[in-house]
PyMOL Python script that loads the backbone (N, CA, C, O; Angstrom):
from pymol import cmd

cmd.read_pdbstr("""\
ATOM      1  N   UNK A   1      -9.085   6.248  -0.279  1.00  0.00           N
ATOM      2  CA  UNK A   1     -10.268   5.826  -0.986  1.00  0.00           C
ATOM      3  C   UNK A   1     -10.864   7.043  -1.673  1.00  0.00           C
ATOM      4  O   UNK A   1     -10.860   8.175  -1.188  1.00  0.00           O
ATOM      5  N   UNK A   2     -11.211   6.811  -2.470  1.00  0.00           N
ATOM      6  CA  UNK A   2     -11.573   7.937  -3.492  1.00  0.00           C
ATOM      7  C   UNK A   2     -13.178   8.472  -2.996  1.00  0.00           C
ATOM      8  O   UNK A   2     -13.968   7.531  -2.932  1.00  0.00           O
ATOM      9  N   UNK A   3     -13.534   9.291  -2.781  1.00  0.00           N
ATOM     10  CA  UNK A   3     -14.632   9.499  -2.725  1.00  0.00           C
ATOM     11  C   UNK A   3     -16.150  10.692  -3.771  1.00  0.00           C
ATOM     12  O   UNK A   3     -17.246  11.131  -3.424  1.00  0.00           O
ATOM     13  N   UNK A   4     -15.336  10.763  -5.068  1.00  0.00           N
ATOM     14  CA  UNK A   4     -16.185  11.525  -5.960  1.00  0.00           C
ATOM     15  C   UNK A   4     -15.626  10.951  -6.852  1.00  0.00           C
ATOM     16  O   UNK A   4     -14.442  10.615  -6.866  1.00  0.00           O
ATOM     17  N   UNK A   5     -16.958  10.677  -8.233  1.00  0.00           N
ATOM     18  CA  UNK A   5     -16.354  10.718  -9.745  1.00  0.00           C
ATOM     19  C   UNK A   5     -17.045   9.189 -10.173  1.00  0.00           C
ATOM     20  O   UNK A   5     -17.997   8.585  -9.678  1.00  0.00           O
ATOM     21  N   UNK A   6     -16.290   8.905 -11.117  1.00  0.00           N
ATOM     22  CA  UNK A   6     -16.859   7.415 -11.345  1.00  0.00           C
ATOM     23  C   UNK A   6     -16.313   6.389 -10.659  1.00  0.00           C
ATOM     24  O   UNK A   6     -16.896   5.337 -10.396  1.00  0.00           O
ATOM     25  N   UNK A   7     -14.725   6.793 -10.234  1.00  0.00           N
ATOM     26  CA  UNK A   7     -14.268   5.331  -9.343  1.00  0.00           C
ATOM     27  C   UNK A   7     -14.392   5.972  -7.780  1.00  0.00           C
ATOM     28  O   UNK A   7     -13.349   5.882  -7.133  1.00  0.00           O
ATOM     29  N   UNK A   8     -15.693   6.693  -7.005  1.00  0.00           N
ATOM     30  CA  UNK A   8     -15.652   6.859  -6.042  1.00  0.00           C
ATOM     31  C   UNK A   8     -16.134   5.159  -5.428  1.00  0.00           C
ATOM     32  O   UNK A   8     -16.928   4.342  -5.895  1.00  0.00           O
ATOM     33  N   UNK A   9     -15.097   5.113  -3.989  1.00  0.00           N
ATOM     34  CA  UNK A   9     -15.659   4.156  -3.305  1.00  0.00           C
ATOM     35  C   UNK A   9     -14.654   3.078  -3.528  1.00  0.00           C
ATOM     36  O   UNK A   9     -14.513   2.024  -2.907  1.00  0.00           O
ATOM     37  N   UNK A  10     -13.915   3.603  -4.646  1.00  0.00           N
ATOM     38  CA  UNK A  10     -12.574   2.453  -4.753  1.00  0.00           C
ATOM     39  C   UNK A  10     -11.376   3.242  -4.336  1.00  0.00           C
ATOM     40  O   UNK A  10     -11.175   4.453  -4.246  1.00  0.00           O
ATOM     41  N   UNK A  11     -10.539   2.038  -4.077  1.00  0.00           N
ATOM     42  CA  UNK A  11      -8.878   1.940  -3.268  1.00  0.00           C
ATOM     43  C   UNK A  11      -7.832   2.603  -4.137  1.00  0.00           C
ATOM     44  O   UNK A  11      -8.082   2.668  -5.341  1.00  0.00           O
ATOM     45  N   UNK A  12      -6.830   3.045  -3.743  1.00  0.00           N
ATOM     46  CA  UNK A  12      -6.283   4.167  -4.277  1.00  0.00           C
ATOM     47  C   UNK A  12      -4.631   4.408  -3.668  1.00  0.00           C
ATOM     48  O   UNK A  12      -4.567   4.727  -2.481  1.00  0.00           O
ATOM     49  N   UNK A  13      -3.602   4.298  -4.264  1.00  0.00           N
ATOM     50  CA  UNK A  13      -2.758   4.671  -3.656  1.00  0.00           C
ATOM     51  C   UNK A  13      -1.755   6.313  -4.201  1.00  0.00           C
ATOM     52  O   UNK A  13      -1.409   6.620  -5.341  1.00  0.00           O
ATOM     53  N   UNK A  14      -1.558   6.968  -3.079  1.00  0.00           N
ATOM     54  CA  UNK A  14      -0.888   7.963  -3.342  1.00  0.00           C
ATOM     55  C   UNK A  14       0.505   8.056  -3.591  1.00  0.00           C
ATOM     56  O   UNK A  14       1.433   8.203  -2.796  1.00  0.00           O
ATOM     57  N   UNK A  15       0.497   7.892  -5.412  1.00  0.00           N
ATOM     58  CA  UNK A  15       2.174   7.973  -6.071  1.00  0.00           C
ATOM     59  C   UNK A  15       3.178   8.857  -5.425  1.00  0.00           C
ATOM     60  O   UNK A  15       4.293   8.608  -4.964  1.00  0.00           O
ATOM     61  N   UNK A  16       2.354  10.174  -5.529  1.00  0.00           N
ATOM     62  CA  UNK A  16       3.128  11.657  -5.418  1.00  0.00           C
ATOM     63  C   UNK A  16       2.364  12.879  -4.969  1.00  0.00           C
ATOM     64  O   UNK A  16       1.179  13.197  -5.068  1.00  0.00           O
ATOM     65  N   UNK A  17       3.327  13.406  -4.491  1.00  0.00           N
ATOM     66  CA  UNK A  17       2.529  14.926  -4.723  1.00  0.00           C
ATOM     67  C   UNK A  17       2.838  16.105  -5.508  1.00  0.00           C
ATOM     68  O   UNK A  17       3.930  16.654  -5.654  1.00  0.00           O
ATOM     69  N   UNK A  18       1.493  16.464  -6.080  1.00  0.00           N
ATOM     70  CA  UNK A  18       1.711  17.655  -7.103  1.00  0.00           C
ATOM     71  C   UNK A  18       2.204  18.813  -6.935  1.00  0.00           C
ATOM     72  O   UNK A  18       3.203  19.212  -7.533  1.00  0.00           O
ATOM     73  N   UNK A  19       1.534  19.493  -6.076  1.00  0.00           N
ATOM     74  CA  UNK A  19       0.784  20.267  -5.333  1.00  0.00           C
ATOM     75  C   UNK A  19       0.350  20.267  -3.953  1.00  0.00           C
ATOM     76  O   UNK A  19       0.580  19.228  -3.335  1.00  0.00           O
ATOM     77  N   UNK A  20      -0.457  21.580  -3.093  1.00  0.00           N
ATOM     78  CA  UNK A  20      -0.902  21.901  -2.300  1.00  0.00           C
ATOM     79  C   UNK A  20      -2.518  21.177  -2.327  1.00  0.00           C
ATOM     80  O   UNK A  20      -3.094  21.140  -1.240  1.00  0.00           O
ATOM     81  N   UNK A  21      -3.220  20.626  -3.506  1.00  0.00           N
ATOM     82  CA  UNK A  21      -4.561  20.607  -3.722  1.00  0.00           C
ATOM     83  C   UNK A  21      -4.248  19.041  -4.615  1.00  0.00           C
ATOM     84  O   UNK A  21      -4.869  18.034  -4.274  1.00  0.00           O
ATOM     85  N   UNK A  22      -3.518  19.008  -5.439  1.00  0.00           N
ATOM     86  CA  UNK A  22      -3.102  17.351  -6.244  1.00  0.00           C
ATOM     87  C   UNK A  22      -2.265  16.442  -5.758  1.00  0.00           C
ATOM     88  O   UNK A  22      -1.269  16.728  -5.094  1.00  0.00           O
ATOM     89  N   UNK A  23      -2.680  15.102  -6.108  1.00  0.00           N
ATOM     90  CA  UNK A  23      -1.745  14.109  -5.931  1.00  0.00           C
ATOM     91  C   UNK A  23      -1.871  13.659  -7.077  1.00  0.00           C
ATOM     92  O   UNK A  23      -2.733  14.085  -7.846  1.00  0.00           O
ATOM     93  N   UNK A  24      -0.618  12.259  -7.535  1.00  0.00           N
ATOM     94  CA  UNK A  24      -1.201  11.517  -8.347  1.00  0.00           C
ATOM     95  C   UNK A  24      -1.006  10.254  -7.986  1.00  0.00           C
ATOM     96  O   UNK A  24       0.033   9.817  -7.492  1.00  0.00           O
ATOM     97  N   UNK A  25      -2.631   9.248  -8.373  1.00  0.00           N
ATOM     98  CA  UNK A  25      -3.132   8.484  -7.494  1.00  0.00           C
ATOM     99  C   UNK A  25      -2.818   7.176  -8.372  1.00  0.00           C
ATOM    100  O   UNK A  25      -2.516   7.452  -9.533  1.00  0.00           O
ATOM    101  N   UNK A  26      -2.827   5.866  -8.068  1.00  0.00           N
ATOM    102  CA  UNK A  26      -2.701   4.805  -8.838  1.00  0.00           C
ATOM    103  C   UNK A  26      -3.223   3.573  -8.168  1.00  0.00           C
ATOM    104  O   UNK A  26      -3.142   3.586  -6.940  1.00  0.00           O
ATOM    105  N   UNK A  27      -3.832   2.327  -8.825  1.00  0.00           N
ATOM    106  CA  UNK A  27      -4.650   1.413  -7.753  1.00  0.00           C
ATOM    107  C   UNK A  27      -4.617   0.614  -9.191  1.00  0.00           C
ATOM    108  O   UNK A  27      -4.181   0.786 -10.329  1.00  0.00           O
ATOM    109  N   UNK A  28      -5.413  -0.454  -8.366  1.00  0.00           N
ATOM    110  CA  UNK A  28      -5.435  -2.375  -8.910  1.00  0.00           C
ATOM    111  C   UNK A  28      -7.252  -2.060  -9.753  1.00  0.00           C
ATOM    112  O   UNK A  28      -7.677  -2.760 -10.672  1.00  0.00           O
ATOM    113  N   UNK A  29      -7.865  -1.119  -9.260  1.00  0.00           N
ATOM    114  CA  UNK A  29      -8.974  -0.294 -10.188  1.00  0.00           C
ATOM    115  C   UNK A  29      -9.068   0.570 -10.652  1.00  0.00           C
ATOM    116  O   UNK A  29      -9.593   0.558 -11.766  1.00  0.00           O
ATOM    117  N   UNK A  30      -8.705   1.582 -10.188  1.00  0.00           N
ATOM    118  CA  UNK A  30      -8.157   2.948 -10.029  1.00  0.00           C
ATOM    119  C   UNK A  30      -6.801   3.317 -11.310  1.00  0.00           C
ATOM    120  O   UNK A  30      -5.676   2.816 -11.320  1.00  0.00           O
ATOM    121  N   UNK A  31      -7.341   4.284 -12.251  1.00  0.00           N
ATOM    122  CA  UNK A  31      -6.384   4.377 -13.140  1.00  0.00           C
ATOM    123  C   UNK A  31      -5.500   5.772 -12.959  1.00  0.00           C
ATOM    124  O   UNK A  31      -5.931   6.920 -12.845  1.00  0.00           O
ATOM    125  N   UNK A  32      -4.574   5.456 -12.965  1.00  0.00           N
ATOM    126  CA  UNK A  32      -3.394   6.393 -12.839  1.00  0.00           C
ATOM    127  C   UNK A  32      -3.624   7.973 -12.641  1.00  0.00           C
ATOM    128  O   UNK A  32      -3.929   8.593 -13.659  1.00  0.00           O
ATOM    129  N   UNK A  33      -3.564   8.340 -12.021  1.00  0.00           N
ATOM    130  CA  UNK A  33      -4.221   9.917 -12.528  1.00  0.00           C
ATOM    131  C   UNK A  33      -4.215  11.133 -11.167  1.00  0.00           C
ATOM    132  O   UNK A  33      -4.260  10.936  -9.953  1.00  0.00           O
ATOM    133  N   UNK A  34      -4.146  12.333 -11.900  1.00  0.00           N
ATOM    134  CA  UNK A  34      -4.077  13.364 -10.807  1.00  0.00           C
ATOM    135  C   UNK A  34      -5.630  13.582  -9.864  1.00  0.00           C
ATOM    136  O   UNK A  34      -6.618  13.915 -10.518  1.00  0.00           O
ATOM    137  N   UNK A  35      -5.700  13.488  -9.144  1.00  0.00           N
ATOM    138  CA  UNK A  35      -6.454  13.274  -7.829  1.00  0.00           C
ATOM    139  C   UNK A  35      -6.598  15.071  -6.910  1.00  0.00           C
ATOM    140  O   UNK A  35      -5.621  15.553  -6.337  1.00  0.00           O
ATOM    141  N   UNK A  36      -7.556  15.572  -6.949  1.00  0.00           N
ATOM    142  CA  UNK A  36      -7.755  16.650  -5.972  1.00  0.00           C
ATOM    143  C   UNK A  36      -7.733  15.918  -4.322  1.00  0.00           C
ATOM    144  O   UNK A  36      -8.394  14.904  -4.102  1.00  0.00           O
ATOM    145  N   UNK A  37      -7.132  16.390  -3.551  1.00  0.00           N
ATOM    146  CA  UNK A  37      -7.230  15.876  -1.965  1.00  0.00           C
ATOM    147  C   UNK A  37      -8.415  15.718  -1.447  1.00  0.00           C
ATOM    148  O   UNK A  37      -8.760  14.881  -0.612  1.00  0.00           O
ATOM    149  N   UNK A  38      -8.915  16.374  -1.855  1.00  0.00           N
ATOM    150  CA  UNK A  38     -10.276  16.649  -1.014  1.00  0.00           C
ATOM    151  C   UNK A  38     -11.535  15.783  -1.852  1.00  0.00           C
ATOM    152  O   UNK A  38     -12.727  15.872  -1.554  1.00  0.00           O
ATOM    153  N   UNK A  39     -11.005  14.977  -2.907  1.00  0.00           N
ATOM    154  CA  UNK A  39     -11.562  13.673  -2.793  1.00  0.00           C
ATOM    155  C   UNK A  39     -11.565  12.370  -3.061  1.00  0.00           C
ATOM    156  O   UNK A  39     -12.168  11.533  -3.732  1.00  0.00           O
ATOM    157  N   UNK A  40     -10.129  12.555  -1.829  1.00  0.00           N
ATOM    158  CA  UNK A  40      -9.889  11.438  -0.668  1.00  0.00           C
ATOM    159  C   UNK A  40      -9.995  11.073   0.673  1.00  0.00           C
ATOM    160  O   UNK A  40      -9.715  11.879   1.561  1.00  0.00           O
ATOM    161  N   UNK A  41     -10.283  10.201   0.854  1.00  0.00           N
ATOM    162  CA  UNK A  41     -10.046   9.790   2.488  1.00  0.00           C
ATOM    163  C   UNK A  41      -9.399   8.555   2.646  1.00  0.00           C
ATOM    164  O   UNK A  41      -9.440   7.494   2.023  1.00  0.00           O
ATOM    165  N   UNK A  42      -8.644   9.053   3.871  1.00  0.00           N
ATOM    166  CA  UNK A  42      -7.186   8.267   3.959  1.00  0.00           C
ATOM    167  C   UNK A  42      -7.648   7.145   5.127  1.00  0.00           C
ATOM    168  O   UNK A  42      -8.203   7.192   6.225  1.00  0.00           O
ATOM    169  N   UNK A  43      -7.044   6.015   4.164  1.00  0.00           N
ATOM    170  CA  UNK A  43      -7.522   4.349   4.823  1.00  0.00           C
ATOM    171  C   UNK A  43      -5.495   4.503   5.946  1.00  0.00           C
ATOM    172  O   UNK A  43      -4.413   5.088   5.888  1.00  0.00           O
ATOM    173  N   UNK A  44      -6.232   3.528   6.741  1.00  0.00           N
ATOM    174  CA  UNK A  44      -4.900   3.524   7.950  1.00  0.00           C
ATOM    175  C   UNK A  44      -3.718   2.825   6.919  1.00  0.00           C
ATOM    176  O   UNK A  44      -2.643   3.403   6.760  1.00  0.00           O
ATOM    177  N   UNK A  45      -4.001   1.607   6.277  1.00  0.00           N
ATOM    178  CA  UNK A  45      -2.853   0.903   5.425  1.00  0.00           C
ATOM    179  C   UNK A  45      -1.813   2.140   4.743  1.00  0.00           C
ATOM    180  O   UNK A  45      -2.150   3.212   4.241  1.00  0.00           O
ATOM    181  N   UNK A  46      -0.519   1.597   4.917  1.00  0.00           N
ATOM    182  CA  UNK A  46       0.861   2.367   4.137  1.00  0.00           C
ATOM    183  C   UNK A  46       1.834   1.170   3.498  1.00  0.00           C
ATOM    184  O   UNK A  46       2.355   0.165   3.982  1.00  0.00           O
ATOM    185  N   UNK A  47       1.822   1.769   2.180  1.00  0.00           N
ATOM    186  CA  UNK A  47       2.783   0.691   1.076  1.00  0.00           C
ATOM    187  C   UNK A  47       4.235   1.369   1.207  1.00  0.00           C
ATOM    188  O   UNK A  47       4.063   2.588   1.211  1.00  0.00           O
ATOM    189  N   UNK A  48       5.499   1.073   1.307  1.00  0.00           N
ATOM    190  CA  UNK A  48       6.417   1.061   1.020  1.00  0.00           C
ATOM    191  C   UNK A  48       6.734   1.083  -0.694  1.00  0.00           C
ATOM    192  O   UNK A  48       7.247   0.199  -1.380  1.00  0.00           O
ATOM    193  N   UNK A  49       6.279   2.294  -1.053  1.00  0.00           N
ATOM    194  CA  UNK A  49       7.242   2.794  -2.451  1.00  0.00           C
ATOM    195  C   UNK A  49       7.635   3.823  -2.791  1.00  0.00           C
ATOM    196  O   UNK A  49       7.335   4.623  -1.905  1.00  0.00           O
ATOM    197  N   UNK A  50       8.194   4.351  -3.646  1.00  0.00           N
ATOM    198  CA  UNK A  50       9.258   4.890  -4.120  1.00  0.00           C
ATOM    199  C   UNK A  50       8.304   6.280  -4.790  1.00  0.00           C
ATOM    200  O   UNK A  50       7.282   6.227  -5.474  1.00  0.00           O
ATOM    201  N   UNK A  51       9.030   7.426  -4.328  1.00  0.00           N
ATOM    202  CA  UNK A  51       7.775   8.480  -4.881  1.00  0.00           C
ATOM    203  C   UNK A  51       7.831   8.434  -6.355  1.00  0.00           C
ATOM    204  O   UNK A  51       8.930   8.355  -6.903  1.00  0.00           O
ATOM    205  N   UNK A  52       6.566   8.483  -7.157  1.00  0.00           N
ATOM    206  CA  UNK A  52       6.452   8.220  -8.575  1.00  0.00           C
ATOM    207  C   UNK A  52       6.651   6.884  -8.776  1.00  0.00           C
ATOM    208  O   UNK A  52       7.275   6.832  -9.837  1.00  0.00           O
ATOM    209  N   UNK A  53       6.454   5.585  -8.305  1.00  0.00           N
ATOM    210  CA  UNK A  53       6.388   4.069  -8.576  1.00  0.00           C
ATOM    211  C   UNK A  53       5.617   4.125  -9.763  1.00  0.00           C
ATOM    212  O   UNK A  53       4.608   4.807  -9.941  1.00  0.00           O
ATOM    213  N   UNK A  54       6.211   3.300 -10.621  1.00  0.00           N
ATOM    214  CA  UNK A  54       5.191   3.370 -11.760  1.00  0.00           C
ATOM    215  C   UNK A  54       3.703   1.616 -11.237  1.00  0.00           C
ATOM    216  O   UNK A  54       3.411   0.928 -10.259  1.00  0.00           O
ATOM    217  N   UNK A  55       3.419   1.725 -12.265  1.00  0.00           N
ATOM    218  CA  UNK A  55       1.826   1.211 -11.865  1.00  0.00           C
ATOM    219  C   UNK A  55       2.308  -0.468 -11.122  1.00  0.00           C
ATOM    220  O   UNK A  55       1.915  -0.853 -10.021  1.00  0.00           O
ATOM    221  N   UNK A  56       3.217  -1.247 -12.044  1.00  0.00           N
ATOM    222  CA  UNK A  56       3.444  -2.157 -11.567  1.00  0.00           C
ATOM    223  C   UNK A  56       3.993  -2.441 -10.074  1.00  0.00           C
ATOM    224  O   UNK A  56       3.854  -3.482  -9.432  1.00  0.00           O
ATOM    225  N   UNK A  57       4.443  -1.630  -9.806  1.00  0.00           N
ATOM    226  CA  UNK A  57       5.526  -1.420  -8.510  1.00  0.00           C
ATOM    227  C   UNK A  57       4.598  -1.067  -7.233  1.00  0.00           C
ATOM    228  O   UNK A  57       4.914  -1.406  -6.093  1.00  0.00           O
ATOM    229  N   UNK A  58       3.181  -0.205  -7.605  1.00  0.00           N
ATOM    230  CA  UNK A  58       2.086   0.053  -6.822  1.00  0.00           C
ATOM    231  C   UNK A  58       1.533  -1.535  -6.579  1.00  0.00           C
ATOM    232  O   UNK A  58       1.498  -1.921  -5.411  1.00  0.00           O
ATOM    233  N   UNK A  59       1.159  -2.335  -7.503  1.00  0.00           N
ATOM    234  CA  UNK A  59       0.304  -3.592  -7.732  1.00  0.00           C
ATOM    235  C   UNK A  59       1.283  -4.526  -7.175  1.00  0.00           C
ATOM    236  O   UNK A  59       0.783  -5.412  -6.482  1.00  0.00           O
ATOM    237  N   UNK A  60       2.761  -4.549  -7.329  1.00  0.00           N
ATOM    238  CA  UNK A  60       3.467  -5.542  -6.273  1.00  0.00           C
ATOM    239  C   UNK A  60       3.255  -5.412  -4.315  1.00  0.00           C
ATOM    240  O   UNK A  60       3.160  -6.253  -3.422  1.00  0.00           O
ATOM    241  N   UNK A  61       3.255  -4.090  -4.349  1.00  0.00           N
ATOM    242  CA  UNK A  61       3.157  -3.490  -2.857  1.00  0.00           C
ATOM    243  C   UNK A  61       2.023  -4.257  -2.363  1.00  0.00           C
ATOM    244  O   UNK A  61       1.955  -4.863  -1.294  1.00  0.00           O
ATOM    245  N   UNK A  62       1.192  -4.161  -3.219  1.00  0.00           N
ATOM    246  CA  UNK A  62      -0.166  -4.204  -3.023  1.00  0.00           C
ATOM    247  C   UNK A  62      -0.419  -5.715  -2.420  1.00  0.00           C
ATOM    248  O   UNK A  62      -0.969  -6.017  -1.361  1.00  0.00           O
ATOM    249  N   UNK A  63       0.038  -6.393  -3.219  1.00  0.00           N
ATOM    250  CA  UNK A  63      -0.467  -7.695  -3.258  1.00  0.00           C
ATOM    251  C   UNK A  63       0.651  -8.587  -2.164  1.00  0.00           C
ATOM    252  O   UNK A  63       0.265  -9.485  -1.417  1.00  0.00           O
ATOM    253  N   UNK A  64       2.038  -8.130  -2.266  1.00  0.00           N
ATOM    254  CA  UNK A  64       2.852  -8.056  -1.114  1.00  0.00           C
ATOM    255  C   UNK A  64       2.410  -8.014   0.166  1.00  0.00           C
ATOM    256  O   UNK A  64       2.618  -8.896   0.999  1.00  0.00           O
ATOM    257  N   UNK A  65       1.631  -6.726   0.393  1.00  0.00           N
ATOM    258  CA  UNK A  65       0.784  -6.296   1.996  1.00  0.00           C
ATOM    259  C   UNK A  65      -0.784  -7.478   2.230  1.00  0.00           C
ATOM    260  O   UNK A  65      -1.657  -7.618   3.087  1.00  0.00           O
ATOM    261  N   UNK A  66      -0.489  -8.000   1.139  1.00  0.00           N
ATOM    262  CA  UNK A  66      -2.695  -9.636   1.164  1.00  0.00           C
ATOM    263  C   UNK A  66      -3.576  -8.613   0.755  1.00  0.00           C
ATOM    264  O   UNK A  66      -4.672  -9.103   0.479  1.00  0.00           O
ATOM    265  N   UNK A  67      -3.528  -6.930   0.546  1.00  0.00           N
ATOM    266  CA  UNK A  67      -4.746  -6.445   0.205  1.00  0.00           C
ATOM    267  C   UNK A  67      -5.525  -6.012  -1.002  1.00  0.00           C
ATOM    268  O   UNK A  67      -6.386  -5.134  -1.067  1.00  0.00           O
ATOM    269  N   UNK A  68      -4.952  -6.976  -2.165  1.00  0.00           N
ATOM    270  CA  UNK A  68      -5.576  -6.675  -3.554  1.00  0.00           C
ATOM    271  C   UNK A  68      -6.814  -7.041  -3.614  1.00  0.00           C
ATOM    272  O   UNK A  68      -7.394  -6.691  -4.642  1.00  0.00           O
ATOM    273  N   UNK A  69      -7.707  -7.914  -2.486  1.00  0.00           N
ATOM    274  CA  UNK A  69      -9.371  -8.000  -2.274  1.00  0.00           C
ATOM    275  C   UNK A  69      -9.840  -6.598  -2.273  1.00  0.00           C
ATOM    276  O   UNK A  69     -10.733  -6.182  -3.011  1.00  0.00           O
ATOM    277  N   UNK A  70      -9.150  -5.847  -1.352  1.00  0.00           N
ATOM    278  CA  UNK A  70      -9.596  -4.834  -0.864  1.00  0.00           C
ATOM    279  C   UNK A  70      -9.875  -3.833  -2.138  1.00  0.00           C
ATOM    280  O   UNK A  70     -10.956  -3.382  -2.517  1.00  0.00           O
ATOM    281  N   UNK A  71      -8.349  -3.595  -2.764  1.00  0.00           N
ATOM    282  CA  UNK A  71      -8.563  -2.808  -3.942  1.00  0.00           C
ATOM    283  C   UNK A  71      -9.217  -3.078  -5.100  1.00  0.00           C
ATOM    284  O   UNK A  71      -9.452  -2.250  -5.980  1.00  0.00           O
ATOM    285  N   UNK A  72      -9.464  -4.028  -5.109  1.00  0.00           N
ATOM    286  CA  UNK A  72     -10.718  -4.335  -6.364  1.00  0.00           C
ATOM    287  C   UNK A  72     -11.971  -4.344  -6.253  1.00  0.00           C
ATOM    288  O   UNK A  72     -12.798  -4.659  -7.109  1.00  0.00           O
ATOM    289  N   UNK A  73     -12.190  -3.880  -4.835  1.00  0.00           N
ATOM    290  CA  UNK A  73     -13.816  -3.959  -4.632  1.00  0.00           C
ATOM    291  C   UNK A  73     -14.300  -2.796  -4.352  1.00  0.00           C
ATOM    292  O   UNK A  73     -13.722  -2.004  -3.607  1.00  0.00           O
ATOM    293  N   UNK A  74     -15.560  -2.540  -4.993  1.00  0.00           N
ATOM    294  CA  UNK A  74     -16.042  -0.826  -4.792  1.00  0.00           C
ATOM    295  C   UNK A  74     -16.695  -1.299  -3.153  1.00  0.00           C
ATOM    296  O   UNK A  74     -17.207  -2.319  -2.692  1.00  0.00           O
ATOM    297  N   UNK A  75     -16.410  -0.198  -2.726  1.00  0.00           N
ATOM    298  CA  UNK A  75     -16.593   0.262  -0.904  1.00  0.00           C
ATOM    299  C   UNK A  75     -17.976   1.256  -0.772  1.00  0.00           C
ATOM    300  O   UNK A  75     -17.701   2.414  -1.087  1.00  0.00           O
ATOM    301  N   UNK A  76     -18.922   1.127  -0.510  1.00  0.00           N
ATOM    302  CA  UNK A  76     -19.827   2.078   0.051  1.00  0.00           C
ATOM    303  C   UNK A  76     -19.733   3.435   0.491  1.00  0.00           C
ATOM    304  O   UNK A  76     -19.557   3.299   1.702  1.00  0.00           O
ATOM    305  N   UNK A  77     -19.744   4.629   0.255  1.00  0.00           N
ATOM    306  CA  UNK A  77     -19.571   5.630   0.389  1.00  0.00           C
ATOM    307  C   UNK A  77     -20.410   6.624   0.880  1.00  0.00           C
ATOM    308  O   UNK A  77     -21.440   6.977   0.305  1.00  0.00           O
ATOM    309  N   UNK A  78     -19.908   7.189   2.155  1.00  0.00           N
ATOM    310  CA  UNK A  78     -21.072   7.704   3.453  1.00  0.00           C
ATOM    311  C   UNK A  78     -20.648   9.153   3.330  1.00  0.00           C
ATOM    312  O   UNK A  78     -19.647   9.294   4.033  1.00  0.00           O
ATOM    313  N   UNK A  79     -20.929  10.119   2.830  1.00  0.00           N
ATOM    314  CA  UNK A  79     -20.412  11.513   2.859  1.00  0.00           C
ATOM    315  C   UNK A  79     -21.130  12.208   3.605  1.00  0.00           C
ATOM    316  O   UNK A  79     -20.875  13.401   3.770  1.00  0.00           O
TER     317      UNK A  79
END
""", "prot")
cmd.dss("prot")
cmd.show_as("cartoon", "prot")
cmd.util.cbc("prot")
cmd.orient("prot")
């Protein structure tokens, strides 16, 4: 879950890793993009894909696992 910026508070899945400090992140709100770690926090759920899935392949997982409610809804954010 993302927790800074404009889509803080929304769902987020981790494509890849960049880096020691980047990922790049992709979601059903959440637009494609390199992500600093440190603002995320990691929900217990794990998707089965392929490192670098492109966007569609994230949004099948997604909806595959029942939790595309989840990712479309902004979440409250307690820092």
């Amino acid at each position: 879950m993302k927790t800074h910026g404009r889509e803080a508070g929304l769902h987020a899945v981790v494509v890849d890793v960049i880096d020691r400090a980047y990922v790049l992140i992709d979601g059903a709100a959440v637009r494609r993009r390199r992500c600093n770690i440190k603002h995320l926090v990691p929900i217990p759920e794990k998707f089965d894909i392929v490192k670098g899935a492109d966007s569609d392949d994230v949004l099948a997982a997604v909806k595959s696992a029942g939790m595309m409610e989840k990712f479309e809804n902004i979440v409250e954010v307690d820092l």
